[in-house]
C-alpha positions as CSV (number, residue, x, y, z in Angstrom):
1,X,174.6,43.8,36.5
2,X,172.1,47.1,35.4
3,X,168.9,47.3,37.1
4,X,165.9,47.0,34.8
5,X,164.1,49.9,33.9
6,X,160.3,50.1,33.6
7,X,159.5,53.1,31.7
8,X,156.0,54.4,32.3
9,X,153.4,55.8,29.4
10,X,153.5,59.9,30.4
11,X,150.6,61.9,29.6
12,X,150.8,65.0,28.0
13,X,149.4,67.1,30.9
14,X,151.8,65.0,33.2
15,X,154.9,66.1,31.1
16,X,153.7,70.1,31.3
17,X,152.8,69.9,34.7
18,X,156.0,68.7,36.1
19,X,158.4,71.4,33.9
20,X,157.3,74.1,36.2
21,X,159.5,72.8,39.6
22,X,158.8,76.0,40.9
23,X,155.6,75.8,41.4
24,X,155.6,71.9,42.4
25,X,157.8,72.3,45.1
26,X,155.4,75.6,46.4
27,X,152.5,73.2,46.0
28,X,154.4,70.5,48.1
29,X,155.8,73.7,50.7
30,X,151.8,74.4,51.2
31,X,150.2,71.5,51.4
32,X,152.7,69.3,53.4
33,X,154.3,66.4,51.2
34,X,153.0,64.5,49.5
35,X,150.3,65.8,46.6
36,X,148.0,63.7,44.7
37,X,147.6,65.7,41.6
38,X,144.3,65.3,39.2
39,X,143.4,66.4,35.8
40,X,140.3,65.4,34.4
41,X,141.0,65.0,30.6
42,X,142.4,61.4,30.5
43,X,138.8,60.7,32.3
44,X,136.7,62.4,29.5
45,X,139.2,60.8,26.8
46,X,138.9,56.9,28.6
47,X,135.2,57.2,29.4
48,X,135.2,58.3,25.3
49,X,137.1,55.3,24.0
50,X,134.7,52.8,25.8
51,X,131.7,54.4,24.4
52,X,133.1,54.5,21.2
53,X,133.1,50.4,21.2
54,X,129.4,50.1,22.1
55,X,128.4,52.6,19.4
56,X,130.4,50.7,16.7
57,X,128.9,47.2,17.5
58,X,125.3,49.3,18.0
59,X,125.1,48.2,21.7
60,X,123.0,50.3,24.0
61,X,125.5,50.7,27.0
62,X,125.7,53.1,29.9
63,X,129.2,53.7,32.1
64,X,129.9,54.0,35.5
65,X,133.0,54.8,37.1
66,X,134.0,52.5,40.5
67,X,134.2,55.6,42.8
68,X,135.9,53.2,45.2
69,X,139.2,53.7,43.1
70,X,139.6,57.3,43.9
71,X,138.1,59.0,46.7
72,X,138.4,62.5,44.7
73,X,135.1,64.3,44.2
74,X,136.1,66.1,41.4
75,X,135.9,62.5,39.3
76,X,132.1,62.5,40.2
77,X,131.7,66.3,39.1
78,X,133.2,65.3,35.9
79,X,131.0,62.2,35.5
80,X,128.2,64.1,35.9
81,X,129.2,66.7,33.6
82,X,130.2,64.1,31.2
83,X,127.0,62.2,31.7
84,X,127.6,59.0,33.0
85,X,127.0,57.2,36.3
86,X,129.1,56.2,39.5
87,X,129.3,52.9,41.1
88,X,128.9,53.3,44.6
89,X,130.5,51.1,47.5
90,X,129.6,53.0,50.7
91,X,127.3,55.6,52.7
92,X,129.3,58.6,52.2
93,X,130.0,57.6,48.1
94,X,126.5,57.5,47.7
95,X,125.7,60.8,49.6
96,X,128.6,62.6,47.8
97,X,126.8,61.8,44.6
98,X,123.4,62.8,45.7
99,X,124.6,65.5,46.9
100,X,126.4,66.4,43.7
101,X,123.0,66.2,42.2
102,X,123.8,63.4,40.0
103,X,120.6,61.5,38.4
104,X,119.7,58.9,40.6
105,X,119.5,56.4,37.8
106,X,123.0,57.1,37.2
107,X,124.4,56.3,40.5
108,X,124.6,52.0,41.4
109,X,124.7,50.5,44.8
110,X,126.9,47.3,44.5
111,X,128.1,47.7,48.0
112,X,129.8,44.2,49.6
113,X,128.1,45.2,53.0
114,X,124.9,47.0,52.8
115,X,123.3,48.2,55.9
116,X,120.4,49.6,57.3
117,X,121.7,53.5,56.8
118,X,123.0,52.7,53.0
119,X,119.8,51.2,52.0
120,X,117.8,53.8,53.6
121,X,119.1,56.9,52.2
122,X,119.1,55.0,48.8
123,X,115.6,54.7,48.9
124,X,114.8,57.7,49.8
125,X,116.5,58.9,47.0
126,X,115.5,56.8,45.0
127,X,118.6,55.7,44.5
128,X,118.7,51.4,42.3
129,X,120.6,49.1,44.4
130,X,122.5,46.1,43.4
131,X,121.1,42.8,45.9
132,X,124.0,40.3,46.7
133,X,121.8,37.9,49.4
134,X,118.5,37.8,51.0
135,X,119.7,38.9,54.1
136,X,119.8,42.5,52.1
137,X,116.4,41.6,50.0
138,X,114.9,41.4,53.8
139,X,116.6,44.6,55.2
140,X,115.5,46.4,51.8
141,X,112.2,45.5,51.7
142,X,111.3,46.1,55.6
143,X,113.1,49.6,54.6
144,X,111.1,50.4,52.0
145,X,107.8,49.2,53.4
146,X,108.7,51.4,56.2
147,X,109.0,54.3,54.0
148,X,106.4,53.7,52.0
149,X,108.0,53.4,48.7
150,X,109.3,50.6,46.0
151,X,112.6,50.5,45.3
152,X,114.4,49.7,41.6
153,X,116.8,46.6,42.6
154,X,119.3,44.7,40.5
155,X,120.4,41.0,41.3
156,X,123.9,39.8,41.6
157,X,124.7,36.6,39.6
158,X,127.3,34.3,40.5
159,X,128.7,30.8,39.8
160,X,129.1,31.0,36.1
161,X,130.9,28.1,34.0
162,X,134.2,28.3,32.3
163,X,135.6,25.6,30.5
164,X,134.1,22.9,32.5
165,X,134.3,24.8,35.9
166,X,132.6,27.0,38.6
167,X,134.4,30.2,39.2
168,X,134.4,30.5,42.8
169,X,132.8,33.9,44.2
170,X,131.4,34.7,47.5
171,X,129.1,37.6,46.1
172,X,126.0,37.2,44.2
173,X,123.3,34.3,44.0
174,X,123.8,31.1,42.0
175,X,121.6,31.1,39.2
176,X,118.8,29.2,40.5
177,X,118.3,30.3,43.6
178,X,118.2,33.9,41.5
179,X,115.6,32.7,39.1
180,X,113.2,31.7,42.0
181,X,114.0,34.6,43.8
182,X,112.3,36.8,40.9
183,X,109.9,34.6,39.5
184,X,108.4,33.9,43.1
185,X,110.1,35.9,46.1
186,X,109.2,39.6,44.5
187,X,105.5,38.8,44.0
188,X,105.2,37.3,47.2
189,X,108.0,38.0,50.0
190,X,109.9,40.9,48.5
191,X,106.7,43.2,46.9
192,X,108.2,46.6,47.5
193,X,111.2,45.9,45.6
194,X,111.3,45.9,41.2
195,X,113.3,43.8,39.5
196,X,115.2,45.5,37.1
197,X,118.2,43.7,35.8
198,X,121.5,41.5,36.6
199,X,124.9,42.6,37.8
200,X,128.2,40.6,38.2
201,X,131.8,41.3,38.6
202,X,134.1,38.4,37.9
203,X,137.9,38.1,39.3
204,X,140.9,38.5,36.9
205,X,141.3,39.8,33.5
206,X,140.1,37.5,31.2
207,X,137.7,39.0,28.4
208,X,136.4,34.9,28.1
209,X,134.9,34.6,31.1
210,X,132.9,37.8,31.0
211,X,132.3,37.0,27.5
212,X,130.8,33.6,28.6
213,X,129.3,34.9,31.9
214,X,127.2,37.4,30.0
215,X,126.3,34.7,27.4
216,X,124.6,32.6,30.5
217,X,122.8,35.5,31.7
218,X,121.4,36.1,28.7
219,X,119.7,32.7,28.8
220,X,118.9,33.9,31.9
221,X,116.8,36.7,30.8
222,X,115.5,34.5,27.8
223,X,114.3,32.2,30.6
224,X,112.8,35.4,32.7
225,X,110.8,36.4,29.6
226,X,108.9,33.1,28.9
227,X,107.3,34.0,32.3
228,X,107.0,38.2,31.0
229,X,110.1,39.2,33.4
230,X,111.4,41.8,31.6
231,X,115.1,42.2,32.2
232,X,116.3,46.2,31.5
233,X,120.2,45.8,31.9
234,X,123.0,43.7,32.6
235,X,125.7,44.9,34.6
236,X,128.6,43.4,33.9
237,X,131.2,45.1,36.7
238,X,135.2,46.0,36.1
239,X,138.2,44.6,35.9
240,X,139.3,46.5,32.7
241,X,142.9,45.9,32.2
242,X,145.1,49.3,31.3
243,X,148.8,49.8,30.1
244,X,150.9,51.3,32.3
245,X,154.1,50.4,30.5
246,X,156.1,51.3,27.3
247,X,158.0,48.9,26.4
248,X,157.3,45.1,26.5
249,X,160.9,43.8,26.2
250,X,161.5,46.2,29.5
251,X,158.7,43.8,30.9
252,X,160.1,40.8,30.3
253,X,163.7,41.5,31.4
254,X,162.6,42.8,35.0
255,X,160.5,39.2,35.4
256,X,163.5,36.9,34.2
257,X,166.3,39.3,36.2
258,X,163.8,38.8,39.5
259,X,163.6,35.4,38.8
260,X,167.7,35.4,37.9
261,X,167.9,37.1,41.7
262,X,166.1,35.5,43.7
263,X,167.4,32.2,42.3
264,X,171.1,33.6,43.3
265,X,171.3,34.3,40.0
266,X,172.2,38.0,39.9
267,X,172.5,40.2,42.2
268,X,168.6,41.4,44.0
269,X,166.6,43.7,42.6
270,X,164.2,44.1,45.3
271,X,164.8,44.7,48.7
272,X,166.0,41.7,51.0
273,X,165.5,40.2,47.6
274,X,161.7,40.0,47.9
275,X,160.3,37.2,44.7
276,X,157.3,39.6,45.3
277,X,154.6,36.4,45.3
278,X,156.7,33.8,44.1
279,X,158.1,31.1,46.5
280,X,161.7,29.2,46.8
281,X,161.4,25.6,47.8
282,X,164.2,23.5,47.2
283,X,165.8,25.8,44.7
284,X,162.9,26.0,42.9
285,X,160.7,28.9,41.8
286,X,156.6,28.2,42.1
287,X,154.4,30.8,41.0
288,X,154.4,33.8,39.0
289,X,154.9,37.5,41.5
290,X,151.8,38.8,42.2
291,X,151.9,42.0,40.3
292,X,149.4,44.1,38.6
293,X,150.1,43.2,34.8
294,X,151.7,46.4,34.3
295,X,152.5,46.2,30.5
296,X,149.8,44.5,28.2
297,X,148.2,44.8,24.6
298,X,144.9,44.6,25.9
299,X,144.1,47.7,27.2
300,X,140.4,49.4,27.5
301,X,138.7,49.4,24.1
302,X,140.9,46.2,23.2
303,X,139.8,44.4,26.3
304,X,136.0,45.5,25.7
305,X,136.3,44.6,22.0
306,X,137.5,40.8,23.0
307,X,134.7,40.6,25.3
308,X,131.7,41.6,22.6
309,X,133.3,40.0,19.6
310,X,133.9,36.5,21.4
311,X,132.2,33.5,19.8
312,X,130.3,31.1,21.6
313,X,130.2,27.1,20.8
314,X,127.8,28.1,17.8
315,X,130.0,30.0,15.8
316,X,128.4,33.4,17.0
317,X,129.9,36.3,18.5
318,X,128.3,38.1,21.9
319,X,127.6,41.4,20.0
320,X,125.4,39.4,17.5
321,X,123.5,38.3,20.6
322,X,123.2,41.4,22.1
323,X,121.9,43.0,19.2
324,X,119.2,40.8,19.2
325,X,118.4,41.3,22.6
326,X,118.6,45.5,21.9
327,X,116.0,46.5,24.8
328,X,118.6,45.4,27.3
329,X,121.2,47.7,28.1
330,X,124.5,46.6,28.8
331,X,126.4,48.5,31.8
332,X,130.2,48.6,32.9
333,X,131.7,50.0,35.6
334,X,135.5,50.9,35.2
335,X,137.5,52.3,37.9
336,X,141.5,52.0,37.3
337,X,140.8,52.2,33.4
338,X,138.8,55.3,33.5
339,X,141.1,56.7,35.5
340,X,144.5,55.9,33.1
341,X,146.9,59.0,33.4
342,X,144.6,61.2,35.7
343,X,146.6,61.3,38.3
344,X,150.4,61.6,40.0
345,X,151.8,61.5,43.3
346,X,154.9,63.9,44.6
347,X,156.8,63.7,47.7
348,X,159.7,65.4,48.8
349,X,163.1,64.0,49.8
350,X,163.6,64.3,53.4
351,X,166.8,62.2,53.7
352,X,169.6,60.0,52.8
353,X,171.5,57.5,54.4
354,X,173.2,54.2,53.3
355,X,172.0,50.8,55.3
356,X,173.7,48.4,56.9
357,X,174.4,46.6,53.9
358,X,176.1,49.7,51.7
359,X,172.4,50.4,50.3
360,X,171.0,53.9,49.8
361,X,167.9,55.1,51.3
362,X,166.2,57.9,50.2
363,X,163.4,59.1,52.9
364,X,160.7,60.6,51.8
365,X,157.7,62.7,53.5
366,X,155.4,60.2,52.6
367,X,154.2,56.8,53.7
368,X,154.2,53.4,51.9
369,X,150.2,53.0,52.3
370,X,150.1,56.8,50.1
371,X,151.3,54.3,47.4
372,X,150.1,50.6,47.6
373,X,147.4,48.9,46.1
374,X,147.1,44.4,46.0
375,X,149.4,44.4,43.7
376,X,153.3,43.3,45.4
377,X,154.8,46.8,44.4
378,X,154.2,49.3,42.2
379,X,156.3,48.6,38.8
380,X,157.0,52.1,37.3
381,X,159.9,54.0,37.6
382,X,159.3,57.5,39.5
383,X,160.3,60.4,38.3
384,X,163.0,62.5,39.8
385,X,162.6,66.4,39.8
386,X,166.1,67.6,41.0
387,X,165.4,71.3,42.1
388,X,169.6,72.1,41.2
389,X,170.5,71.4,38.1
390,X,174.0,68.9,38.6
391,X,176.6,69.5,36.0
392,X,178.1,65.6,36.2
393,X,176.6,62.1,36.7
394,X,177.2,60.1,39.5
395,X,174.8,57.4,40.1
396,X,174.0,55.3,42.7
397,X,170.8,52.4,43.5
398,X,169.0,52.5,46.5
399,X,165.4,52.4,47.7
400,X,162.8,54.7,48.6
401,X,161.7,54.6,52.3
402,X,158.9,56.0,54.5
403,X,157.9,57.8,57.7
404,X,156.1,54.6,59.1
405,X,158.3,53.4,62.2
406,X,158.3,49.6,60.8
407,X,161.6,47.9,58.8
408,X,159.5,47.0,55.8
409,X,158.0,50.7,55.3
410,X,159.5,50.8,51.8
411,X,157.4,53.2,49.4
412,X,159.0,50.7,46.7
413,X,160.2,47.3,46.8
414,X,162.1,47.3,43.6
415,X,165.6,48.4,43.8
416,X,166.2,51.7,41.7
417,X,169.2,53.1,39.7
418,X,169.6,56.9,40.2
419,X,171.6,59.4,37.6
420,X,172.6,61.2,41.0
421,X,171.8,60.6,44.4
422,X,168.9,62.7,45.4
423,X,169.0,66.2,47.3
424,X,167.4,66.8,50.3
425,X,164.3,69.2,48.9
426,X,164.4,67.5,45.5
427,X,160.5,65.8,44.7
428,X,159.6,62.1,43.6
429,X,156.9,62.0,41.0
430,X,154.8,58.5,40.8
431,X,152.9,59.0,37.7
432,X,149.5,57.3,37.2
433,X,148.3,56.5,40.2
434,X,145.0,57.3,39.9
435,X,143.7,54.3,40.1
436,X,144.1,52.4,43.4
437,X,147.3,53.6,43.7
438,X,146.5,56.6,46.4
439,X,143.7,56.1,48.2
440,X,142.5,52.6,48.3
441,X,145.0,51.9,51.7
442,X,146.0,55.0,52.9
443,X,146.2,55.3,56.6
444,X,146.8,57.7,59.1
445,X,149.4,56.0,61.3
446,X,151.4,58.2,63.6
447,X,148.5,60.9,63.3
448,X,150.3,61.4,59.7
449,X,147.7,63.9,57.6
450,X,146.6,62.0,54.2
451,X,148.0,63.4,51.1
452,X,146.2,66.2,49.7
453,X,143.6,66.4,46.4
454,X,144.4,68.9,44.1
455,X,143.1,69.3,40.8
456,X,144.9,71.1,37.9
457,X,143.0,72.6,35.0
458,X,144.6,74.2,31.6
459,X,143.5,78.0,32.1
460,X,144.7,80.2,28.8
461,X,147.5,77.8,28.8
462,X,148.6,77.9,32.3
463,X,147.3,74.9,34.9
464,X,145.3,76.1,37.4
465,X,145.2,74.2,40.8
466,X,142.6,74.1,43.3
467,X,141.8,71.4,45.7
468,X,139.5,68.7,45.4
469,X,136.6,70.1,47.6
470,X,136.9,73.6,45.8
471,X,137.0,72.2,42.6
């Protein structure tokens, strides 16, 4: 039985980029495989297509990109330049911006631990920060007392309803501890710090439950302003699905032939025949694999739309709302949608050998934590640059390993079919990876050196490439 194929959307810049081999492989040669390669105009055209949706439903908006999807600088140069914020989740996020010179109104502090150092250098910058418990109103308060300053603070809602239920979060303050909080603790306990506005970030995709979230803090807000608590903005996180995928039928075949495998079926598709989530009991499947949902129609704008045109129990959609509550302005903060085709990682092949069961694997100068995010494995074919040019087909499947010293250290779990074995020398392109993909586990194991940033630019048609701190 054939292997499914996942074929993944390819940029236009992607598709240049990799035609010149040449160069690649002299990029790979200098810079010690593997590359993480940048290139800011998928970020300019994303970050467009969002604000495009607010202006049509006449919504006053601001965007931040989650800097804690890509540790690349050069994505905070370009938000600057493009004039939108960054979501900040640590010390050294923050002071990358400040020190980039963004505006400190356009830089957000929704940090899961904030500490004394965070808080302080985000006061003194006067820097809004996003409150999650009143261990941090304490710490922020004594911090800016000690400064003598006030400080711009947002709150962080959770325990909003869906269909009958509480969605469970550990962040954020259940709505009526928050409405005490700001109708009593700022005038009393918390006086150096301003309320200015809500934040929340739900788990999963599901456009409904930020749709209804936001609908509960506007009542919120309505509730705020019978006792003149004016609310500026509501914040209303990530979680932005993307597409990474071409074809949907492709889609569906590699989730029934996994299921086919693992149920002794066909023959495996992953390696050791991982279900990649799902578990066999009995000889029954349970559970769906716990995979990004790599192909979807409800990408960016589409996602965004559903949210602001869903309809509440009266008949009338959020957008309606919102327009009647036009002061308030309505924040996001993408990270792995703004950052949709910015990026590709290339390794080079460093070996081949077959396993003990007759597989191929092909080593690569890389590491499996170069290319991992939650999801159970990465499901887009790589792109093979051969450096010869082979006159005849011979293929072969196998899997792509790592250096890591450890029998799982598989760059993918997904079994692959290859036109021709690869060379030694020949490079593996993972396209889009961007977001999560590269940074958000990578580890230095072994004393292994992290992949490199580059950036490549179009320069009178020819990319130029610099590296991220020179960019």
């Amino acid at each position: 039985m054939s292997l499914p194929k996942l074929t993944p959307i390819i940029h236009e810049w992607i598709s240049e980029f990799l035609k010149n081999k040449k160069k690649l492989a002299e990029l790979v040669d200098k810079h010690h495989s593997p590359i993480n390669v940048h290139n800011p105009q998928p970020f300019k055209e994303n970050f467009e297509e969002f604000s495009q949706v607010f202006k049509k439903y006449n919504i006053k908006h601001k965007i931040y990109f989650a800097r804690k999807a890509n540790k690349s600088r050069s994505m905070v140069k370009e938000a600057k330049k493009l004039g939108f914020g960054v979501d900040t989740a640590s010390y050294r996020e923050l002071e990358q911006c400040i020190h980039e010179g963004l505006d400190p109104e356009n830089i957000a502090i929704t940090a899961a631990v904030k500490n004394r150092r965070l808080i302080d250098l985000a006061i003194q910058n006067q820097v809004p920060i996003v409150l999650d418990n009143l261990d941090e109103c304490e710490l922020a308060n004594a911090t800016a007392i000690q400064l003598g300053k006030k400080i711009n603070i947002g709150i962080r809602l959770g325990g909003f309803e869906h269909e009958g239920e509480i969605l469970y979060t550990r962040f954020g303050f259940t709505f009526s501890q928050a409405f005490h909080l700001i109708k009593e603790g700022f005038k009393d306990q918390f006086q150096n710090l301003n309320f200015t506005g809500f934040h929340f970030h739900l788990n999963g995709y599901s456009p409904e439950q930020r749709a209804n979230a936001l609908f509960q803090t506007l009542n919120m807000v309505d509730l705020l302003a019978e006792k003149e608590i004016k609310t500026q903005f509501i914040d209303i996180g990530g979680g932005f699905l993307m597409n990474y995928l071409h074809d949907k039928n492709e889609w569906e075949d590699f989730h029934q032939s996994l299921k086919n495998a693992v149920l002794g079926k066909r023959s495996p598709i992953t390696f050791a025949n991982d279900p990649l989530g799902m578990a066999l009991v009995d000889g029954k499947l349970h559970g769906e694999p716990k995979v990004y949902p790599y192909y979807n129609t409800t990408p960016r704008a589409v996602f965004l739309e559903q949210i602001l045109t869903f309809e509440n129990a009266e008949g009338i959609a959020l957008y309606e709302v919102l327009n009647k509550h036009a002061e308030i302005e309505i924040r996001i903060e993408p990270g792995r949608s703004l950052l949709d085709q910015v990026g590709i990682t290339v390794a080079r092949v460093a070996f081949r050998k077959q396993d003990m069961n007759g597989d191929w694997l092909v080593g690569l100068e890389m590491n499996r934590t170069q290319m991992f995010s939650s999801s159970a494995d990465f499901l887009l074919d790589p792109i093979i640059i051969s450096m010869e040019t082979k006159q005849t087909q011979q293929p072969v499947e196998g899997f792509l390993v790592g250096a890591y010293c450890l029998e799982q250290e598989l760059i993918l779990k997904r079994k692959l079919a290859f036109e021709n074995l690869p060379e030694i020398g020949d490079l593996i392109c993972f396209p889009n990876t961007a977001g999560y993909m590269m940074h958000f586990y990578e580890s230095e194991a072994h004393l292994f050196e992290l992949a490199t940033n580059l950036v490549a630019t179009k320069d009178n048609g020819e990319f130029k490439v610099a590296r991220d701190e020179e960019y």
